[in-house]
N, CA, C and O of each residue as an XYZ file, in Angstrom:
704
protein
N     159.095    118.644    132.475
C     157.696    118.923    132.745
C     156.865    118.222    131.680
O     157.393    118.076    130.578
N     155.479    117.715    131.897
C     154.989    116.995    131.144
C     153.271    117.317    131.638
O     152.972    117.254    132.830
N     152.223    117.663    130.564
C     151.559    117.532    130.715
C     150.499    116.380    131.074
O     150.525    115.185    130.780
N     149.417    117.236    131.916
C     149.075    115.755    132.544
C     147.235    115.862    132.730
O     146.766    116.614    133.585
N     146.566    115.242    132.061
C     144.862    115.214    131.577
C     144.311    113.993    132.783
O     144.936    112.958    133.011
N     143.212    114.328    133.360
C     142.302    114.010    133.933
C     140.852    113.567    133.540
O     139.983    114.193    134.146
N     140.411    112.642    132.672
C     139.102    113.198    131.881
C     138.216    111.638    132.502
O     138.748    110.594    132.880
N     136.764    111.965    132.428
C     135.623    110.712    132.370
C     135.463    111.415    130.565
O     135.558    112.556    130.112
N     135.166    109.976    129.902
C     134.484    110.085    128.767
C     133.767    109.666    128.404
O     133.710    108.439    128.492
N     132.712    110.407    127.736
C     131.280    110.042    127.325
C     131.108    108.830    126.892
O     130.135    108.123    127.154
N     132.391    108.424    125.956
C     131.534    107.204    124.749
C     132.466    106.148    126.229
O     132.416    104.947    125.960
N     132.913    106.323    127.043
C     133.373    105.313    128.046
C     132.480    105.281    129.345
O     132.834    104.607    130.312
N     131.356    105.996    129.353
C     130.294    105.900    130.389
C     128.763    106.135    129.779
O     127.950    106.880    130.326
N     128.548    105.533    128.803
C     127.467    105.971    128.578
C     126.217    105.057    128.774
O     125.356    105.004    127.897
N     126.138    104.449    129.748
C     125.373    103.552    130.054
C     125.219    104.114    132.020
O     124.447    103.597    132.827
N     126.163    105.212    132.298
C     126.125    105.203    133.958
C     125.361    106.765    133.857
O     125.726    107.752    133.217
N     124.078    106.564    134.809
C     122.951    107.147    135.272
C     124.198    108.899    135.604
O     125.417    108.825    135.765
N     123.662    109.765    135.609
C     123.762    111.024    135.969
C     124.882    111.343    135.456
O     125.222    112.479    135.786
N     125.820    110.651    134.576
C     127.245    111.035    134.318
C     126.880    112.441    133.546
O     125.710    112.733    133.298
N     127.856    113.186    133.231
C     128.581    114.099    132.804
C     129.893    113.979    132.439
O     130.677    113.451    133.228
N     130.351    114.474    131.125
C     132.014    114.843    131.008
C     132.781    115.416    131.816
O     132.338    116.443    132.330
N     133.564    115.159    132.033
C     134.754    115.778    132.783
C     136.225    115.962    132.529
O     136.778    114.963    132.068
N     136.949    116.974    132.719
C     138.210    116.750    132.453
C     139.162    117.729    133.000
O     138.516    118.684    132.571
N     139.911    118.151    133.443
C     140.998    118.426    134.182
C     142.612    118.284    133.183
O     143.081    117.247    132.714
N     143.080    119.441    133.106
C     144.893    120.000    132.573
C     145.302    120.153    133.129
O     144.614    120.821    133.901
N     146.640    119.959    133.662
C     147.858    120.502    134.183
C     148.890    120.362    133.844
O     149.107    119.512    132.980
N     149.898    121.095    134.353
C     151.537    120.244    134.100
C     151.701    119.990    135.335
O     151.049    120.335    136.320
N     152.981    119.111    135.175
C     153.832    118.220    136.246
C     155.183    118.253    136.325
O     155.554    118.394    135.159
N     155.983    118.211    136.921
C     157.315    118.020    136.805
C     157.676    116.269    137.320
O     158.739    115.676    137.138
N     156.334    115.695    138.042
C     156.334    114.334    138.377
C     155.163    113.598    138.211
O     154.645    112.936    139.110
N     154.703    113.713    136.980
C     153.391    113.460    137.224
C     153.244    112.066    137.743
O     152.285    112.259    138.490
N     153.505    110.888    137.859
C     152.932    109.883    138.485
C     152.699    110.562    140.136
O     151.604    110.201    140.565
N     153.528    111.515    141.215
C     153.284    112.029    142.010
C     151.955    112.223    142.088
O     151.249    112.233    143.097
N     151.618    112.397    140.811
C     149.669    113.093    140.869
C     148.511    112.019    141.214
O     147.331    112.270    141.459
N     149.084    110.888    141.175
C     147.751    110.044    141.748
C     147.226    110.554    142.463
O     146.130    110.829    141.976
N     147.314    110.953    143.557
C     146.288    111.543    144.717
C     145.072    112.323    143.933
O     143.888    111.989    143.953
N     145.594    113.342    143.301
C     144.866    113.653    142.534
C     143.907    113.400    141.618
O     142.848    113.993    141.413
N     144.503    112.223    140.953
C     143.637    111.670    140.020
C     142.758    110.806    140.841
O     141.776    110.454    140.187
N     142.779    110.251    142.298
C     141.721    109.726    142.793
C     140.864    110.680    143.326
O     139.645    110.512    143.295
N     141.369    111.642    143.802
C     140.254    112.587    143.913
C     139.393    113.008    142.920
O     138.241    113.290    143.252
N     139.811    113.131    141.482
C     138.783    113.631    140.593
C     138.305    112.260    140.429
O     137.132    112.321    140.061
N     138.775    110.814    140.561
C     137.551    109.557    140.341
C     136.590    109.730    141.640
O     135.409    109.411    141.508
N     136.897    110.059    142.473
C     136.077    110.352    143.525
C     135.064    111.141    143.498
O     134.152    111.101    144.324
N     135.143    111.977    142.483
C     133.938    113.463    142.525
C     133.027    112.659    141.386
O     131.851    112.995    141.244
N     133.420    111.920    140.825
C     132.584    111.252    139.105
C     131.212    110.546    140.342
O     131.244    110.353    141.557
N     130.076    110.320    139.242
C     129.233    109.732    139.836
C     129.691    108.031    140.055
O     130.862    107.725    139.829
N     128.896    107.180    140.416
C     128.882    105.295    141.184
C     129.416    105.239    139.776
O     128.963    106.006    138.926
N     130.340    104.382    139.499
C     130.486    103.309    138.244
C     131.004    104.050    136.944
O     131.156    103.418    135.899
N     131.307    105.580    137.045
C     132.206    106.437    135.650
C     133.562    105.678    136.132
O     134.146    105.378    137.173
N     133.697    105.556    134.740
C     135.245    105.093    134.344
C     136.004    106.649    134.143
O     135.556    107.533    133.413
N     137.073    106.736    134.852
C     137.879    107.957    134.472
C     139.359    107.319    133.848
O     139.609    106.145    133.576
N     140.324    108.645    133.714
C     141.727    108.243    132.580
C     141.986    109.418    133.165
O     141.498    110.536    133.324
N     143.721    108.231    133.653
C     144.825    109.608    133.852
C     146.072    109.965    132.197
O     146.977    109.163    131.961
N     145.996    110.400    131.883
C     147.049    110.814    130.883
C     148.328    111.501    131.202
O     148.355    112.141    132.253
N     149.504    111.465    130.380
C     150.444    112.158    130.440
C     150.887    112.183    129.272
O     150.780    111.206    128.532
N     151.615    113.610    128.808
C     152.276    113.781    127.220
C     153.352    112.818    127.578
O     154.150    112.601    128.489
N     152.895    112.222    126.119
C     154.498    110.874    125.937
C     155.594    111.845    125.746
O     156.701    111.448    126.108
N     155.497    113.317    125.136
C     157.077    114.097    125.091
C     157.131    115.099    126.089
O     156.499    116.155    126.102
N     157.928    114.682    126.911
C     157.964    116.608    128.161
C     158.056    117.467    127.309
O     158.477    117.538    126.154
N     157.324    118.522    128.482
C     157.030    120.036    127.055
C     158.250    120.632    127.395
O     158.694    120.105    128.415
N     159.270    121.882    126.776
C     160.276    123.132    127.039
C     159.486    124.144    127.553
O     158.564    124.783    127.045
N     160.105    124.191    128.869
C     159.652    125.098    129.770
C     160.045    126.124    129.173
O     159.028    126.785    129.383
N     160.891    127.013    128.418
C     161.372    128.058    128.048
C     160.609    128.571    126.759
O     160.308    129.756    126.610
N     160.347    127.659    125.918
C     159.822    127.856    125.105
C     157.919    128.394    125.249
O     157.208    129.248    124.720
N     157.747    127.305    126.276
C     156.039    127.265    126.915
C     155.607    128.721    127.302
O     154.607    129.369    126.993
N     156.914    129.082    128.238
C     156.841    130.561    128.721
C     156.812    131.677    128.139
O     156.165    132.670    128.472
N     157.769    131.499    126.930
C     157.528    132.741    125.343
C     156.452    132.717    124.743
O     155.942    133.733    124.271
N     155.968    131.616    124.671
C     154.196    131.524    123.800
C     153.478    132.022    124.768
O     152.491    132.581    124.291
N     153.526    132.098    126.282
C     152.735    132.893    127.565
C     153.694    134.000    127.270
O     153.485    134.065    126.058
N     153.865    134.174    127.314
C     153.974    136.237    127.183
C     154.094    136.584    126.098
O     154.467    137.753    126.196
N     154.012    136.294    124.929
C     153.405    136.444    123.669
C     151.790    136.639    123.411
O     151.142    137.517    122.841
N     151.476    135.551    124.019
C     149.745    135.752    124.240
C     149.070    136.364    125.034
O     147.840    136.403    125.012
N     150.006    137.088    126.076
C     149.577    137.701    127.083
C     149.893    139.454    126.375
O     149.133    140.418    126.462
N     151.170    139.397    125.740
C     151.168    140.535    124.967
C     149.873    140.726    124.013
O     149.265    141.787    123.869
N     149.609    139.651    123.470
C     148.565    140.063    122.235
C     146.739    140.388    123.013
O     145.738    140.860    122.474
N     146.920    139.982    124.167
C     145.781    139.850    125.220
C     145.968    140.348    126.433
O     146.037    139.644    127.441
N     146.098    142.036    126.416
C     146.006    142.384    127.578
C     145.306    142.085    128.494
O     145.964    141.565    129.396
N     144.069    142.180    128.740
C     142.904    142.234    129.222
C     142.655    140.507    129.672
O     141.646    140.127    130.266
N     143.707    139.664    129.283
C     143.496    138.401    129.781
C     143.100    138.376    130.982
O     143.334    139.347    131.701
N     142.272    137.039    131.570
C     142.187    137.212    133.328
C     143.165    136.216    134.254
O     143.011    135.005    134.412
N     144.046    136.928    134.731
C     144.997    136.236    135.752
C     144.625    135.044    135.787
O     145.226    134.094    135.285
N     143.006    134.997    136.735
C     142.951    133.623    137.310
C     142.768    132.674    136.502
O     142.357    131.582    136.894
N     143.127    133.008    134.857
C     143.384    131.273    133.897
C     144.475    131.672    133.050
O     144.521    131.513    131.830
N     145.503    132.295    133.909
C     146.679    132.080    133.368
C     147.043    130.852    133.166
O     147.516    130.533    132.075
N     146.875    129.875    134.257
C     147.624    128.652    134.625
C     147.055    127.630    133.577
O     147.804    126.730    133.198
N     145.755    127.714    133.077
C     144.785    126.953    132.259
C     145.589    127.164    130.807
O     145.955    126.263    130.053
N     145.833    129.195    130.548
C     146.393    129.077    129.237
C     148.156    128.570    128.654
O     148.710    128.253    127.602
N     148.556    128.783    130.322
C     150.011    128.148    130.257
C     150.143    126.151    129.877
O     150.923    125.521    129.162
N     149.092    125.756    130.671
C     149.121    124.500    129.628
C     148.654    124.075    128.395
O     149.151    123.265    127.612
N     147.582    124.758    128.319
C     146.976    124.703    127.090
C     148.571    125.215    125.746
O     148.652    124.548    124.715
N     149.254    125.966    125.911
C     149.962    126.447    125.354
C     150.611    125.755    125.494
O     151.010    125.425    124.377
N     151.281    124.969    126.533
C     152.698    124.082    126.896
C     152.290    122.656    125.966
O     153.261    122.110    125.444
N     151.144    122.119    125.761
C     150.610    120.971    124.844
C     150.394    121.163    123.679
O     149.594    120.453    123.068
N     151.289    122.518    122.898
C     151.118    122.539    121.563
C     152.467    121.953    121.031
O     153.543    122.092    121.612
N     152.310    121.387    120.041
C     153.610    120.528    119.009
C     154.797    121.295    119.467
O     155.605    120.707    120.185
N     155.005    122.543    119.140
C     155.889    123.443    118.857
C     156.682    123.716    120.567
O     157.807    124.170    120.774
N     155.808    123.332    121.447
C     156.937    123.451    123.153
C     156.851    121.998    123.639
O     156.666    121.580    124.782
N     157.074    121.168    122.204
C     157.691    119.462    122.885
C     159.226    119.609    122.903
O     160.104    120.037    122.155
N     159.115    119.027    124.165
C     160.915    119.167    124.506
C     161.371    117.711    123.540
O     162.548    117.671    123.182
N     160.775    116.955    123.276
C     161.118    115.545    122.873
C     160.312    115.010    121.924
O     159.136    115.171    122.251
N     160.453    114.345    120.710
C     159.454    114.048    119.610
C     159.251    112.443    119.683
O     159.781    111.741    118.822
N     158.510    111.897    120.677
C     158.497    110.625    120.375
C     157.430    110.316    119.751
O     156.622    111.223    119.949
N     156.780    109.134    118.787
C     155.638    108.617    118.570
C     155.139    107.679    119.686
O     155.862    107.157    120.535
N     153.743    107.531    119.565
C     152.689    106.799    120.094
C     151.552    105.924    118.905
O     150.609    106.412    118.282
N     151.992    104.703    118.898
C     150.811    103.817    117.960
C     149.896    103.643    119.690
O     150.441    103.640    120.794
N     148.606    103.534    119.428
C     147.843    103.025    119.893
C     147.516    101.782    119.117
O     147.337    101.818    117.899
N     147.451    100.838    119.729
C     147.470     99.203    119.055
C     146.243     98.619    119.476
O     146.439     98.014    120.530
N     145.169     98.551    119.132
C     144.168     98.147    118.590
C     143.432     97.186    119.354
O     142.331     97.422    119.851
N     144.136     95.944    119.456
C     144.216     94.408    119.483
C     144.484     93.644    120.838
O     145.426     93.821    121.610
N     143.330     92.665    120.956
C     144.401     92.097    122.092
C     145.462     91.484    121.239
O     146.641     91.770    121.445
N     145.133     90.714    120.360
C     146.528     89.658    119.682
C     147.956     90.506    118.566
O     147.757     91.338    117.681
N     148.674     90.207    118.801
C     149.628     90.578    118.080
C     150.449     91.371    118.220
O     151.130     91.572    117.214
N     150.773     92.141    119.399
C     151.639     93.021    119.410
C     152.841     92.998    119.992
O     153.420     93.943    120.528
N     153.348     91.451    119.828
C     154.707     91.021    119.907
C     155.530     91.048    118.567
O     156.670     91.502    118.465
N     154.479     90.271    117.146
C     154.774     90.634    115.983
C     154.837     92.531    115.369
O     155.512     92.807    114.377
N     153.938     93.780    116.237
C     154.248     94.645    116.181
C     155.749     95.133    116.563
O     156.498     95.752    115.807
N     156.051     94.699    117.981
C     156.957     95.784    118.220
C     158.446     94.615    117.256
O     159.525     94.974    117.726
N     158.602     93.777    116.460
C     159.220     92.606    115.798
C     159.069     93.892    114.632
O     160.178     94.361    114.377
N     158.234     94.384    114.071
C     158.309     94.794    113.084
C     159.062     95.695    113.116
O     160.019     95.731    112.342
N     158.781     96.850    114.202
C     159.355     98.596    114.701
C     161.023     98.056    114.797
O     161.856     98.815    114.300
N     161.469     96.868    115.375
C     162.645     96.261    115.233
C     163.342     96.431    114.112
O     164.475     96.882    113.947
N     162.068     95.774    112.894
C     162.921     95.998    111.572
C     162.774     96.798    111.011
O     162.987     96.820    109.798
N     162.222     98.060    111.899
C     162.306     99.604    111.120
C     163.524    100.173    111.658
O     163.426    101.385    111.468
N     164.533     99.935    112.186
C     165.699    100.179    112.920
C     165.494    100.027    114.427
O     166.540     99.912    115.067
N     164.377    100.003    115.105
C     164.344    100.664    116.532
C     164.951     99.169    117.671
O     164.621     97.984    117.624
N     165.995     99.941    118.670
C     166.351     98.383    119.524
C     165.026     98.071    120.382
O     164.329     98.857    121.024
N     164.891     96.659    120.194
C     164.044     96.518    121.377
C     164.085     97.181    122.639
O     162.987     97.073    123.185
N     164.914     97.830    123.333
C     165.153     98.546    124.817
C     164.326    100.096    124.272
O     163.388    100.501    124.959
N     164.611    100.623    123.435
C     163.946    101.916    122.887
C     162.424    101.856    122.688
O     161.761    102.886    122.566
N     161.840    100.522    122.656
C     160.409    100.137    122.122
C     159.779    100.459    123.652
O     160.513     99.955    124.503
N     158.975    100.946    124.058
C     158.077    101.011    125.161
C     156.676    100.168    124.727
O     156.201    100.309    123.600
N     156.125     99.369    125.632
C     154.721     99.268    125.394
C     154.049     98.960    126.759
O     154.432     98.344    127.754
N     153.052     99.533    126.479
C     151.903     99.583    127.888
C     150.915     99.053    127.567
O     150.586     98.991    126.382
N     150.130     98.491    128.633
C     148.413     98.042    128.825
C     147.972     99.272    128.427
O     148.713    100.253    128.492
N     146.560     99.348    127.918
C     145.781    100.571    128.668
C     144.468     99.498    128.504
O     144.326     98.315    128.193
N     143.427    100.853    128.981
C     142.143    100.522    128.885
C     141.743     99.871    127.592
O     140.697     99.286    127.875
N     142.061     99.618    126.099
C     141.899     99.171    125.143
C     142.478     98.517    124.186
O     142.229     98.312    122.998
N     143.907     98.010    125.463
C     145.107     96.562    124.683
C     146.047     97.415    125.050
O     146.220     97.621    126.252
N     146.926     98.150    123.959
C     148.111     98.871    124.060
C     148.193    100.417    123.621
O     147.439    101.050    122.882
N     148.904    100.665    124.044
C     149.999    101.744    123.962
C     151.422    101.654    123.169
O     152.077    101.194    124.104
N     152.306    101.764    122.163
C     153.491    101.063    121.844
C     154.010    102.752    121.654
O     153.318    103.600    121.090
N     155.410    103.018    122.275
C     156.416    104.725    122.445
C     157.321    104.220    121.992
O     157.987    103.334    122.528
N     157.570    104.915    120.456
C     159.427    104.736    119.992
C     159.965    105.761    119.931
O     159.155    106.664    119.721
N     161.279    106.190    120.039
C     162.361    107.333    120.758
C     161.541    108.624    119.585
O     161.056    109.704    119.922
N     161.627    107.996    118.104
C     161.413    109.319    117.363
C     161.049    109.177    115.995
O     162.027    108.564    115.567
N     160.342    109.328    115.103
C     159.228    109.319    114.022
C     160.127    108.682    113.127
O     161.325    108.902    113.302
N     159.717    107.811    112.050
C     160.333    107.465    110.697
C     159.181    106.837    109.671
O     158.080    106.906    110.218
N     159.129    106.393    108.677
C     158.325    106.907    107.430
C     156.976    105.804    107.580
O     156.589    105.284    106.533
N     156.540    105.587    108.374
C     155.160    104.477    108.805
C     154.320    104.141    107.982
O     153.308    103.672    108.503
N     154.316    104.191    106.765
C     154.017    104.196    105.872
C     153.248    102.545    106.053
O     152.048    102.319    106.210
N     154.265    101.645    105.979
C     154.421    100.274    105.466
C     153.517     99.507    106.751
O     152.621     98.670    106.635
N     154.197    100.218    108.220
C     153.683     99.585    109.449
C     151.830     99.601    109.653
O     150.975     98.798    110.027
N     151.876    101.238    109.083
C     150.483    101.477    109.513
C     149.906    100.433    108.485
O     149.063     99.626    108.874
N     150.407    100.434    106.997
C     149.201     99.706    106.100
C     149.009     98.436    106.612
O     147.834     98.112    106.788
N     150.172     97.355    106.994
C     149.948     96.090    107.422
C     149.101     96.101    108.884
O     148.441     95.125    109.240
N     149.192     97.144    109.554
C     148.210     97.404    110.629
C     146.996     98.261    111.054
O     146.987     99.259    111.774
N     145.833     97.546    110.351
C     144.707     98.539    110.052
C     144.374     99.200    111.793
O     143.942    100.276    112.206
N     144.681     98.346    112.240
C     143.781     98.193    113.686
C     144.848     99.470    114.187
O     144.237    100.288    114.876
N     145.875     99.711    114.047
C     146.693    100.836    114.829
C     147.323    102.240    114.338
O     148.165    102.393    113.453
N     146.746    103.159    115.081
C     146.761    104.459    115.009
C     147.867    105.262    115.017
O     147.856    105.560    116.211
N     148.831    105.843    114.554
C     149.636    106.547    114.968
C     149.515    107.992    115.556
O     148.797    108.669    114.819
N     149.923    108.608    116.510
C     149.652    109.632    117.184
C     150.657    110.501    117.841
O     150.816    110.687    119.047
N     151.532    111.175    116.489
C     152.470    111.676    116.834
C     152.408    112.583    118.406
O     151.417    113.285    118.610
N     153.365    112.518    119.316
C     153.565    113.594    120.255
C     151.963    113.060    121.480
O     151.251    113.711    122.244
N     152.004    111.811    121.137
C     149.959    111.556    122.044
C     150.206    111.578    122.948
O     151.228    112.100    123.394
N     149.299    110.977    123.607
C     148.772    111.116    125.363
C     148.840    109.663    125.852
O     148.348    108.740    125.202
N     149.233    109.559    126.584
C     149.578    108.025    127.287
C     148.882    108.074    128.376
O     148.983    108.952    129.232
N     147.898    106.823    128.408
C     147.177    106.285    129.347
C     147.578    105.704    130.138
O     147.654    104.521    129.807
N     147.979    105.932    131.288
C     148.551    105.355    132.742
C     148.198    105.169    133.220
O     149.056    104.640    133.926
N     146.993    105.034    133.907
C     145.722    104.499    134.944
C     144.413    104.898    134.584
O     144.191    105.793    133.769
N     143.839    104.468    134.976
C     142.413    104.534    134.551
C     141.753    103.599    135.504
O     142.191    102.457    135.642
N     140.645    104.061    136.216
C     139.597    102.998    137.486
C     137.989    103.810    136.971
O     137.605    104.631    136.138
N     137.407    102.927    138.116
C     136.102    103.513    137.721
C     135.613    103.551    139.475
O     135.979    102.993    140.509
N     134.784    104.360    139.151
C     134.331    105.030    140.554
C     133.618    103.846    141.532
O     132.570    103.367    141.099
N     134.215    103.267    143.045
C     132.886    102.070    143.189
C     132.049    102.592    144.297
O     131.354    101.846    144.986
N     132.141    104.330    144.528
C     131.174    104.595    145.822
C     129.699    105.359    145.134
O     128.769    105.682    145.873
């Protein structure tokens, strides 16, 4: 299971007439299955909002997700049913119910991120373990699991590290 974000963002529409923020949580057990979805919420945005589909780069532990929900439901009787489902993800996207610890650099740049993932190489990682994606702002770069970034981040001002982040998988903008 893997959480899965729906959002328009401000500093990514702020030039389109009537916008508003938006954003949308869930989990998935498939989330690419969810496109439909995610065109429906680009569909509700006003003419010309840019929206973003996300997914947690680590599936969350369902077992674990479920003890922090009835833990919080113990400490909160009086909770209201109908956002159980809201506090079950909200809870399932905390550090502590990642089924899997991978990192996420967000990479900056259009240029250079052949000499990046060359470097993550000579931090031990095989090239087949290196993931990297387009997104809306160059890359995305996913390695299996954290080690001391110290050296990578300084030689790379332009890129972010973001333990356990959110991976940008599609993203359109509204054309009706």
């Amino acid at each position: 299971m893997q959480g899965v974000i729906f959002t328009s963002r401000n500093k990514d529409n702020k030039d389109i007439p009537g916008f508003k923020q938006r954003t949308i949580s869930f989990l998935s057990e498939n989330p690419i299955l969810e496109i439909n979805k995610f065109n429906h919420f680009l569909l509700e945005g006003v003419p010309g909002e840019l929206s973003r589909f996300y997914v947690t780069v680590n599936k969350r532990n369902n077992d674990s997700a479920i003890k922090s929900l009835q833990h919080y439901l113990l400490d909160h009787p009086d909770y209201p049913a109908t956002k159980v489902e809201s506090k079950l993800t909200s809870l399932a996207m905390r550090p502590e119910n990642a089924a899997e610890h991978k990192w996420l650099f967000d990479f900056d740049e259009k240029e250079g991120i052949d000499d990046f993932v060359s470097d993550l190489e000579d931090e031990g990682f095989k090239k087949k373990e290196i993931e990297v994606y387009k997104t809306v702002n160059n890359y995305a770069v996913v390695v299996p699991h954290g080690f001391d970034s110290r050296n990578i981040l300084k030689k790379y001002d332009y890129v972010e590290l973001k333990r356990g982040g959110l991976l940008c998988t599609v993203w359109n903008s509204n054309k009706f």
